[in-house]
VMD Tcl script that draws the C-alpha trace (Angstrom):
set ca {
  {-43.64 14.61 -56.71}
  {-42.31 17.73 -54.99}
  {-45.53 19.34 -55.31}
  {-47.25 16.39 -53.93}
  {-45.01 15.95 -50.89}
  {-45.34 20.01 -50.19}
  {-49.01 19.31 -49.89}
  {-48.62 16.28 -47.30}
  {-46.26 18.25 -45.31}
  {-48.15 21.14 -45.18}
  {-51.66 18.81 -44.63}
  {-49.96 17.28 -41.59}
  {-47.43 19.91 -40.48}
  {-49.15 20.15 -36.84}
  {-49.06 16.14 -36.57}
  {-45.57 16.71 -37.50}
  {-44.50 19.60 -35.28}
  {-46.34 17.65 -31.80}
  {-44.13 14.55 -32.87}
  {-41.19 16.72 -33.39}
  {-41.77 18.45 -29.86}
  {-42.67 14.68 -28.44}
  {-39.14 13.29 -29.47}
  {-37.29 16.27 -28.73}
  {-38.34 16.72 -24.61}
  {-38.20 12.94 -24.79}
  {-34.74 13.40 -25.43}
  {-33.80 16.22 -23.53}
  {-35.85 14.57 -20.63}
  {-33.81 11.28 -21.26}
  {-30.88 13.39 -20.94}
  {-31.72 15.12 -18.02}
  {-32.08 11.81 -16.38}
  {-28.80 10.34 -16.93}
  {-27.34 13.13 -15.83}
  {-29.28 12.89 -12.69}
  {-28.11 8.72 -12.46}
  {-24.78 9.63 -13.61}
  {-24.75 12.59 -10.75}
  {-25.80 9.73 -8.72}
  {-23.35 7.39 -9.22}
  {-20.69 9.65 -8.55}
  {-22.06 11.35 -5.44}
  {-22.34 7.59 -4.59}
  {-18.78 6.01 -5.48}
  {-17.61 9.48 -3.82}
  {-19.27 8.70 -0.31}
  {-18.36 5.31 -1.00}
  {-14.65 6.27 -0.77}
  {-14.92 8.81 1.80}
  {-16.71 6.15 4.53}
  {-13.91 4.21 3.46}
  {-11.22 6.94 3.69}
  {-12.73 7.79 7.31}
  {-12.89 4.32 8.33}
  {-8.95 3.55 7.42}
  {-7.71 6.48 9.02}
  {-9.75 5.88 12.22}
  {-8.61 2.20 12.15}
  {-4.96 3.78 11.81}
  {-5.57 6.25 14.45}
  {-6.53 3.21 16.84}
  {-3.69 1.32 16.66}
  {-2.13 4.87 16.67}
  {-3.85 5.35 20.15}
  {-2.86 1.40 21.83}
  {0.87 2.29 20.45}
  {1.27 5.94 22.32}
  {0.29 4.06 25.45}
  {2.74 1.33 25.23}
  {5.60 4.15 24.58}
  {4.38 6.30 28.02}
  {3.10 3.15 30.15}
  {7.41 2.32 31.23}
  {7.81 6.20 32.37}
  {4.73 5.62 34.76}
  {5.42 2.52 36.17}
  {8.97 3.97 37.12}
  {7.37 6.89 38.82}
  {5.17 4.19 40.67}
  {7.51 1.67 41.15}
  {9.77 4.14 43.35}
  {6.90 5.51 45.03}
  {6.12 1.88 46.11}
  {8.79 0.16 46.98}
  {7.40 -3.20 47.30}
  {10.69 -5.26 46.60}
  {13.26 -3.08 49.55}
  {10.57 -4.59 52.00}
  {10.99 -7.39 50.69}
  {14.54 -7.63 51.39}
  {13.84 -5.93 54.68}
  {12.00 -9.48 55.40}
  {14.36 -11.21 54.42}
  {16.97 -9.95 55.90}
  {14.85 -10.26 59.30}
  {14.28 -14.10 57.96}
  {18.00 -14.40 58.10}
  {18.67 -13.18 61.15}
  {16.41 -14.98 63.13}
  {18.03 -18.07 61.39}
  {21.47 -17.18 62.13}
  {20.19 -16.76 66.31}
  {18.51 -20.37 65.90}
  {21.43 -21.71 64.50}
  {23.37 -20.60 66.88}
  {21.32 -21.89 69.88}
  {20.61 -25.14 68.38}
  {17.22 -25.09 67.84}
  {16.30 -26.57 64.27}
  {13.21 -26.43 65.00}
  {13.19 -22.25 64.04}
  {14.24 -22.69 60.57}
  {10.10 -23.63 60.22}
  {9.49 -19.81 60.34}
  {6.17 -18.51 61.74}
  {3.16 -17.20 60.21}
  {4.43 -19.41 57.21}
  {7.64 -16.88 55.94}
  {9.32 -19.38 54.00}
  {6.07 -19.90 51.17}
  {5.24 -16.49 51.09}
  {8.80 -14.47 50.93}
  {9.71 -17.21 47.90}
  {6.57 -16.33 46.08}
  {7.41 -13.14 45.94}
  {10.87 -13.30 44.92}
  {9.80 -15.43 41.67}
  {9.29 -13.09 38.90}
  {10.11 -10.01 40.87}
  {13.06 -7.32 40.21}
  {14.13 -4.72 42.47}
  {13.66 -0.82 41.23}
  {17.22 0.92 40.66}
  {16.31 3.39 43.44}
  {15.29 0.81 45.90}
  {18.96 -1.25 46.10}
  {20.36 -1.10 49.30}
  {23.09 0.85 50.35}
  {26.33 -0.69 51.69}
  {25.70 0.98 54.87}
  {22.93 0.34 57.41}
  {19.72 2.02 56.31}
  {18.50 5.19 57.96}
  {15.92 5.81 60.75}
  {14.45 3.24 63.41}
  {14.21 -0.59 62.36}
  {10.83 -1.72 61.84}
  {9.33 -4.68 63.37}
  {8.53 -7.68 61.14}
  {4.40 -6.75 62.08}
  {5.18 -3.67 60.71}
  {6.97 -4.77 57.44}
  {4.19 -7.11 56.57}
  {1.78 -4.95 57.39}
  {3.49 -1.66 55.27}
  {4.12 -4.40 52.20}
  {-0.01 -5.23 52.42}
  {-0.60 -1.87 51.63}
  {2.24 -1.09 49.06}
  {1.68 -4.39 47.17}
  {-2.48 -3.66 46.58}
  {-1.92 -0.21 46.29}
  {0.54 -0.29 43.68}
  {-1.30 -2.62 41.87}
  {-4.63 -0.55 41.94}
  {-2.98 2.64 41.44}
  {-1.29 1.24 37.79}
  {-4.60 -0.13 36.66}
  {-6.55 3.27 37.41}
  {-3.22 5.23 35.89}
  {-3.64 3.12 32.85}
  {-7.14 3.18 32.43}
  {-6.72 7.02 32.42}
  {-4.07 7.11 30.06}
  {-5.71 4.84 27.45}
  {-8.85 6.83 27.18}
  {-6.44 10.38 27.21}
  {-4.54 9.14 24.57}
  {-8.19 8.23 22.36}
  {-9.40 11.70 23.01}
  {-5.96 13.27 22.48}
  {-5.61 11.83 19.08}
  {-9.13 11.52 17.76}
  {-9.64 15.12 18.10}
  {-6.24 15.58 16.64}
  {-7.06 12.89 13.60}
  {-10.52 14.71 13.20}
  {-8.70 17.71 12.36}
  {-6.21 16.21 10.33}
  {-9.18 14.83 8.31}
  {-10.96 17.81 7.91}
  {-8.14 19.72 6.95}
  {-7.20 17.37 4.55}
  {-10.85 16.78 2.89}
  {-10.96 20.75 3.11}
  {-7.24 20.84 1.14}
  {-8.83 18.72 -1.43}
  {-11.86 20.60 -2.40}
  {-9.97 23.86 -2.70}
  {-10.19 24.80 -6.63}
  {-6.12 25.15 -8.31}
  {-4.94 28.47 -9.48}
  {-5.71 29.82 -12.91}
  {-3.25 27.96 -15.40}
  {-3.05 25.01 -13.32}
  {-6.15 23.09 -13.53}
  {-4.13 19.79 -15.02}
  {-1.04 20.32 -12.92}
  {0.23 18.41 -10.34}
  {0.78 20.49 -7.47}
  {3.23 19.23 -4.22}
  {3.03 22.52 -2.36}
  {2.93 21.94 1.51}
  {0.08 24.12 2.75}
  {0.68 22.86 6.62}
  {1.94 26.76 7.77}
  {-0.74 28.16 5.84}
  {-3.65 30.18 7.28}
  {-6.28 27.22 6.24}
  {-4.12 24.73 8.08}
  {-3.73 26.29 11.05}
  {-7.64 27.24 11.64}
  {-8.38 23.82 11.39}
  {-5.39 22.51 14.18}
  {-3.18 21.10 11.54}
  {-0.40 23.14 13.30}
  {2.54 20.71 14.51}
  {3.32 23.00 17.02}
  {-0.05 23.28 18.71}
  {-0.61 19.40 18.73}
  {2.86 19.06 20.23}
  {2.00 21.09 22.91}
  {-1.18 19.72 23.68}
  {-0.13 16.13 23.20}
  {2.52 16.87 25.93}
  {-0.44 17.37 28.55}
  {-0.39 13.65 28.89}
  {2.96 14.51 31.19}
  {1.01 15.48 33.79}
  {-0.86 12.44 34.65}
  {2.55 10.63 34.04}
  {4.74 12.76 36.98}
  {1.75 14.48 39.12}
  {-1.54 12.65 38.75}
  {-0.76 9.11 39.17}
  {0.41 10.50 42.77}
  {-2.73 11.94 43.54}
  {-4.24 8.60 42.21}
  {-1.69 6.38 44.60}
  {-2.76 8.79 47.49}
  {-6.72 7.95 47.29}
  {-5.95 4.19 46.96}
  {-3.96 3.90 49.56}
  {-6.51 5.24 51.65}
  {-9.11 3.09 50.40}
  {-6.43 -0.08 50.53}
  {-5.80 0.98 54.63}
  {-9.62 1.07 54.98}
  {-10.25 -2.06 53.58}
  {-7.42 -4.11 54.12}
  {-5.99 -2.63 57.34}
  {-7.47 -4.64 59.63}
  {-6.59 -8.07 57.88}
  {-4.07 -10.08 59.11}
  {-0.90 -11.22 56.44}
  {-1.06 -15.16 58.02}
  {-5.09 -14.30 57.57}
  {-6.81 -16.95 55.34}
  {-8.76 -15.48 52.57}
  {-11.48 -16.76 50.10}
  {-12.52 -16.06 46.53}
  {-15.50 -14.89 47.27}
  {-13.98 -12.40 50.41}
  {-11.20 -11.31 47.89}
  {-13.60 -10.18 45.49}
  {-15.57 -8.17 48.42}
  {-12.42 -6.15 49.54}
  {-11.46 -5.47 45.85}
  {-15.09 -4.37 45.54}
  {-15.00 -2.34 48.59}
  {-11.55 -0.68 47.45}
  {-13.63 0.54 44.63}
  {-16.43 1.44 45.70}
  {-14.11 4.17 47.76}
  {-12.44 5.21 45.04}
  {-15.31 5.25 42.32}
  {-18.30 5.83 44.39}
  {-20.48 3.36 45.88}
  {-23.82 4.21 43.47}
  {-24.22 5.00 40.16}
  {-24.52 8.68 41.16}
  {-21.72 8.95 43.29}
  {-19.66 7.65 40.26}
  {-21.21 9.97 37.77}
  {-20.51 12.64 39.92}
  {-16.67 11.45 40.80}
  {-14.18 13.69 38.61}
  {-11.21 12.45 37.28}
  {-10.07 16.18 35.14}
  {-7.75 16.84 37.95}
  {-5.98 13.72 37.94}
  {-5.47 13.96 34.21}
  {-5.11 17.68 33.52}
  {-3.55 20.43 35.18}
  {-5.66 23.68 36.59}
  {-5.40 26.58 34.13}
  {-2.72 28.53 36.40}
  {-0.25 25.56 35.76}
  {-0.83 25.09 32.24}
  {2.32 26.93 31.43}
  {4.30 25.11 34.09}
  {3.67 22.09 32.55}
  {5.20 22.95 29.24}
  {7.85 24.05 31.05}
  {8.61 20.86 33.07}
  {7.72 18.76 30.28}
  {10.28 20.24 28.18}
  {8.31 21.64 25.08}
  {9.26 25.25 26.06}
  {11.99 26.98 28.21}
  {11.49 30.65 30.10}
  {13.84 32.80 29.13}
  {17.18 31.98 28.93}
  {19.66 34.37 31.20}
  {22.41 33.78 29.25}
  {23.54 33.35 25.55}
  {25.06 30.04 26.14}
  {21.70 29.47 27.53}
  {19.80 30.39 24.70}
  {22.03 28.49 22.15}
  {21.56 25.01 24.45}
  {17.97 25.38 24.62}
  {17.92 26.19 20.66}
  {20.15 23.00 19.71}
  {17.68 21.06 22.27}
  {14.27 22.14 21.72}
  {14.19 23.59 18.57}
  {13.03 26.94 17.07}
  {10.82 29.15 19.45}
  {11.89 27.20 22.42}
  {11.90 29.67 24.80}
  {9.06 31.68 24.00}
  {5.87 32.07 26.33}
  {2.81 30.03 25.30}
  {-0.38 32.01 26.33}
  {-2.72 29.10 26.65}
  {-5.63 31.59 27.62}
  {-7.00 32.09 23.69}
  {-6.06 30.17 20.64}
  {-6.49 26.57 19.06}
  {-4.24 25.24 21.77}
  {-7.18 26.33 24.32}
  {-9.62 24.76 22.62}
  {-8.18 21.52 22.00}
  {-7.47 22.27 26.25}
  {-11.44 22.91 26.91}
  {-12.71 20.51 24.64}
  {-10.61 18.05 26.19}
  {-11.99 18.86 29.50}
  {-15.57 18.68 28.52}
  {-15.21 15.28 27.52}
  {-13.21 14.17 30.35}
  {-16.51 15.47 32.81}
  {-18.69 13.63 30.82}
  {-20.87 10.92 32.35}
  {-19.52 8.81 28.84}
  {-15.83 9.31 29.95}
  {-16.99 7.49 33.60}
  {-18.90 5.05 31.63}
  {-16.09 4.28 29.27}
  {-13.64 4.38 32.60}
  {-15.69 2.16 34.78}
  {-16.15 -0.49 31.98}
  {-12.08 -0.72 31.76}
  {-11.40 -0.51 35.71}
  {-14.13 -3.63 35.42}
  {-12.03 -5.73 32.41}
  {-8.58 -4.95 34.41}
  {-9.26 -6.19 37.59}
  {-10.70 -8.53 36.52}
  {-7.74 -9.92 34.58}
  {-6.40 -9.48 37.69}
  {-8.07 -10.98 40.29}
  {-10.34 -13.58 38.68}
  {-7.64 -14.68 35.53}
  {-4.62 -14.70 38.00}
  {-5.25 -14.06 41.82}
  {-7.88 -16.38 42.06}
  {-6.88 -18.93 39.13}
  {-3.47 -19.35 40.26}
  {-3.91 -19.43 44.19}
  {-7.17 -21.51 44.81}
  {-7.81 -24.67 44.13}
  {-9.40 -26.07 41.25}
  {-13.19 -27.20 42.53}
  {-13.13 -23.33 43.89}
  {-12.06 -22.07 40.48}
  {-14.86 -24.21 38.62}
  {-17.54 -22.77 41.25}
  {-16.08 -19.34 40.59}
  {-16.48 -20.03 36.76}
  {-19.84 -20.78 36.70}
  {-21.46 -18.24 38.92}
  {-20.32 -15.65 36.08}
  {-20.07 -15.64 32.41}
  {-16.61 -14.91 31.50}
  {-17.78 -11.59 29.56}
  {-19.57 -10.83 32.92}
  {-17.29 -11.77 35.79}
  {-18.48 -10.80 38.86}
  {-15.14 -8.33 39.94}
  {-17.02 -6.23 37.28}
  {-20.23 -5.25 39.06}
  {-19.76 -2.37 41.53}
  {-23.65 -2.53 42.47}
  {-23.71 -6.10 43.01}
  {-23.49 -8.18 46.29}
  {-20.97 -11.43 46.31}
  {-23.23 -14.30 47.65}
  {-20.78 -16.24 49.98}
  {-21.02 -19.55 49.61}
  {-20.08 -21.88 52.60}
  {-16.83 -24.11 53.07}
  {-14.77 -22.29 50.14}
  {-11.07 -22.98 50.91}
  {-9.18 -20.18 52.54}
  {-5.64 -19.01 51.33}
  {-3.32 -17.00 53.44}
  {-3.39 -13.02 52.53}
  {0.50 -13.57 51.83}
  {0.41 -15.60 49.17}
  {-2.25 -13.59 47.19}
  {-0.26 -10.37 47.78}
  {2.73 -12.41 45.98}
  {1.15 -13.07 43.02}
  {-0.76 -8.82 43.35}
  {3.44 -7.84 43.43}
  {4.35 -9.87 40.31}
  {1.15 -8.93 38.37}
  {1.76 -5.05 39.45}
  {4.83 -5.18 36.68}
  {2.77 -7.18 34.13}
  {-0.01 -4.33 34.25}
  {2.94 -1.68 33.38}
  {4.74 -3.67 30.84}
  {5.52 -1.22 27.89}
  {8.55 -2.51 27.11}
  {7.79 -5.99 25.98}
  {4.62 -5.74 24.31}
  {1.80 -7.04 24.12}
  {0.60 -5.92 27.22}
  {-2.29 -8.49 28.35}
  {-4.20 -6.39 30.05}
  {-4.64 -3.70 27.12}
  {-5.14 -5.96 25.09}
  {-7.64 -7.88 27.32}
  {-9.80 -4.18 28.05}
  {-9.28 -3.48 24.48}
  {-10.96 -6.26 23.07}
  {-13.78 -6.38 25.76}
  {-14.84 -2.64 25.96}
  {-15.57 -2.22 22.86}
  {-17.23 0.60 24.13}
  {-13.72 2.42 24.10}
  {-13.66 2.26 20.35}
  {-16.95 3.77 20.08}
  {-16.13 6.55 22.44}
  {-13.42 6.86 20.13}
  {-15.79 6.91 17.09}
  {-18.15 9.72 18.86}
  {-15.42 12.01 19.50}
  {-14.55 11.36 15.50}
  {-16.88 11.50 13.57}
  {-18.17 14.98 15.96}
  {-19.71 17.53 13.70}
  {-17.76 16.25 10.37}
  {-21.07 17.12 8.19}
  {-21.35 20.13 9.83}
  {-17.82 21.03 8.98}
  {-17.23 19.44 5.51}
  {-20.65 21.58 4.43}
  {-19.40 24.52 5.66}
  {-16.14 24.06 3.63}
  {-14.31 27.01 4.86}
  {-11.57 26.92 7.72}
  {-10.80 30.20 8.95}
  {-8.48 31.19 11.40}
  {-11.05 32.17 14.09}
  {-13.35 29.09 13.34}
  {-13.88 27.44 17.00}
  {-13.99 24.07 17.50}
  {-17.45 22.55 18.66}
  {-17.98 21.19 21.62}
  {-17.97 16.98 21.15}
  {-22.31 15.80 21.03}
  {-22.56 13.49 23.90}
  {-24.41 13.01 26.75}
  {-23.81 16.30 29.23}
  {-22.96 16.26 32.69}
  {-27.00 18.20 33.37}
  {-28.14 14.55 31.62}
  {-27.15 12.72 34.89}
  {-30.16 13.09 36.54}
  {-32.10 11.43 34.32}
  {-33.34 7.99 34.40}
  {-31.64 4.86 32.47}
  {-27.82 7.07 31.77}
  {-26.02 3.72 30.54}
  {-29.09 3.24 27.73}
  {-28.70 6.89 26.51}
  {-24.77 6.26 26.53}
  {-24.66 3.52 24.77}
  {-27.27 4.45 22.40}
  {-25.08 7.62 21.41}
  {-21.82 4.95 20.95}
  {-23.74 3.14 18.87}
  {-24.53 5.63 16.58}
  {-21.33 7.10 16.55}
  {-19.21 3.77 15.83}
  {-22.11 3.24 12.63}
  {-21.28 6.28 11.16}
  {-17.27 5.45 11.52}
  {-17.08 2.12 10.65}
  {-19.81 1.12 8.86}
  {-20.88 -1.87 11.19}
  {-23.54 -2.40 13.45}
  {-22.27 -2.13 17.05}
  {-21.67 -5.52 19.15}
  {-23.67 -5.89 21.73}
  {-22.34 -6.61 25.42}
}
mol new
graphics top color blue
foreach p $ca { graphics top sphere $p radius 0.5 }
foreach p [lrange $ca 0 end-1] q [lrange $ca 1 end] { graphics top cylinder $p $q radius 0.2 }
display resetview
């Protein structure tokens, strides 16, 4: 039997030795392959949770982004609302009102209480839903400096009302898209340095330890802008639009508003369709009246200071202190401001600088006036067509309005565009309309009672804003994550948009919003919505 089973093996030991080799690379190659699924599956349940870790903290970063501009909006509407002081002419008016009453009263004549150039309507109006800045109250002595004319109170409160209007709306529309850039880049760090953190291998010894070390002060941290000190600083640059560019702002409307509307008459009577012409004209002096004039408009030095006043800012703002001269000094600034107070920031070199620069590129970008122009569009709009014009014409105007224009394309929006006039539209005295411009001015800086319907209104209509937001995101992650390093002297790459050289070329708003559209994909996983 043994013998007999030596002599089969040996008869068919090649037979034997192929099907040995057969099942053993069948094996090994079936183990080589679920390896490769099972590598698979993870690298796929890993990017899985990654798109979905990216898209939560970008979500998060949003709502980040609308709150930050609710909290600054009340300090710039002070700083406008006693530049402008629309409600002490007011009172100037009616104080005028009064006295003219008092002198018809006293002759007799009833017949004067009906005031001229129809006073009574439009000075009510704009007491309803008004207040009266702090700054602007009356004194109990007579106000300095010659007494103005009632011509020349009418005509100054034309020009305050519509410039103080205009001037919040572009402030805002500033401020919003500062604030996205401001903390996306910040929230692209954070998410590098924290993907980074996670991928670093654990000491020897402590491979199944749980480790709650904070590495925010190391070296790693800090290459990567997860330094609270630099993103305090920087975030603070948002001061300067709040106390010094919103006046540089006010200053170029109210040139346009004296342009436009300086010839037009208070007791004039106004249409729809001329409202929407002047408000058009207003902007087309402060944009640009072409596509290339508005491409070519910059907005950087409304928004940031020059590099010479970088410093000052800091100062101004608070964050840091020069020198104290005293040591009473220096323990006041210590127990205000905190450790390293009062030392000099060099913002020449340094993560600070770049966040500064990169900053800057993307506010010159033709995207940033794309993204701008699309909000200026949604906001006065909300003004003029959802309130001006809703609440002041009549309704067969307002229907006609309605349906020349979609209401995702109202017609307030398009720079480029001519108004067609159409003949017999009922007229409404300039007065009245500024009324209802005064009472909206405070509803487009409410950031005290939120929400704010205009934000809310651009927010949900640009959704181009979002994927601006996305693009400046989701910039270079790969790039980043696959060099998995963060060294101190790592710069940080410039944003990929289109450039400012990419003007020039034909069909800009396609190649803009083709780049969005990309960018918002990779973020949040959704196909973009169409306009």
């Amino acid at each position: 039997m043994i013998s007999a089973t030596r002599r089969w093996l040996r008869r068919n030991r090649t037979g034997i030795a192929i099907g040995a080799g057969v099942i053993g690379a069948t094996y090994l190659a079936g183990q080589y392959v679920l390896g490769k699924i099972q590598e698979a599956r993870e690298r796929m349940q890993m990017d899985r949770i990654a798109k979905e870790n990216i898209q939560r903290r970008f979500e998060q970063n949003q709502t980040d982004c609308t709150i930050t501009v609710l909290a600054l909006l009340p300090t710039l509407t002070e700083n406008v609302l006693e530049e402008l002081p629309v409600e002490q002419l007011t009172h100037e008016l009616q104080q005028k009102k009064a006295e003219r009453l008092a002198r018809a009263s006293g002759e007799g004549r009833s017949e004067a209480s009906s005031l001229h150039d129809g006073d009574t309507v439009s000075m009510s109006s704009f007491q309803t839903g008004s207040f009266m800045h702090t700054s602007q109250m009356p004194g109990d002595g007579s106000q300095p400096g010659p007494r103005r004319t009632k011509a020349q109170l009418w005509n100054e409160l034309k020009i305050t009302s519509i410039t103080r209007a205009f001037t919040l709306i572009y402030s805002l529309s500033l401020l919003m898209i500062l604030t996205r850039i401001q903390l996306n880049l910040l929230g692209r760090l954070n998410y590098l340095s924290s993907v980074i953190s996670l991928t670093q291998p654990l000491p020897p010894g402590r491979a199944n330890s749980i480790s709650l070390e904070d590495h925010d002060d190391t070296s790693m941290g800090a290459g990567v802008g997860n330094d609270f000190e630099t993103n305090r600083r920087y975030l603070t640059f948002s001061w300067f639009l709040l106390h010094r560019g919103y006046a540089q702002i006010m200053s170029k409307v109210r040139s346009a508003v004296e342009e436009v509307f300086g010839g037009i008459s208070p007791s004039e009577g106004v249409s729809a369709t001329r409202l929407s012409e002047l408000v058009l004209a207003v902007r087309r002096r402060v944009e640009g009246s072409s596509e290339q004039e508005r491409y070519a408009t910059r907005w950087l030095p409304y928004i940031l200071p020059p590099r010479e006043e970088e410093e000052t800012v800091l100062i101004e703002s608070g964050v840091i202190t020069p020198s104290p001269s005293s040591p009473g000094q220096d323990s006041q600034d210590e127990a205000g401001l905190g450790h390293n107070s009062s030392v000099n920031i060099d913002t020449s070199s340094g993560p600070l600088r770049q966040l500064l620069d990169e900053t800057a590129d993307l506010i010159d970008s033709p995207i940033f006036t794309r993204i701008h122009t699309l909000l200026l569009g949604s906001m006065f709009s909300r003004l003029v067509d959802a309130h001006v014009i809703t609440q002041t014409f009549p309704q067969p105007q307002q229907s006609l309005y309605a349906s020349s224009q979609t209401p995702q394309h109202p017609r307030i929006q398009e720079l480029d565009s001519s108004v067609t006039v159409v003949p017999g539209e009922p007229r409404v005295k300039l007065a009245s309309l500024l009324a209802i411009i005064t009472r909206q001015a405070h509803a487009i800086g409410n950031g005290n009672n939120p929400p704010n319907e205009y934000i809310s209104t651009a927010e949900s209509e640009v959704k181009e804003l979002e994927a601006f937001a996305a693009l400046i995101y989701a910039s270079n992650l790969e790039e980043k994550l696959e060099e998995n390093r963060a060294s101190s002297d790592n710069g940080l790459k410039a944003s990929s948009g289109t450039g400012v050289s990419e003007v020039g070329t034909q069909n800009v708003d396609e190649m803009i919003e083709s780049k969005l559209e990309s960018a918002w994909t990779k973020v949040s996983g959704t196909s973009f919505p169409s306009r």
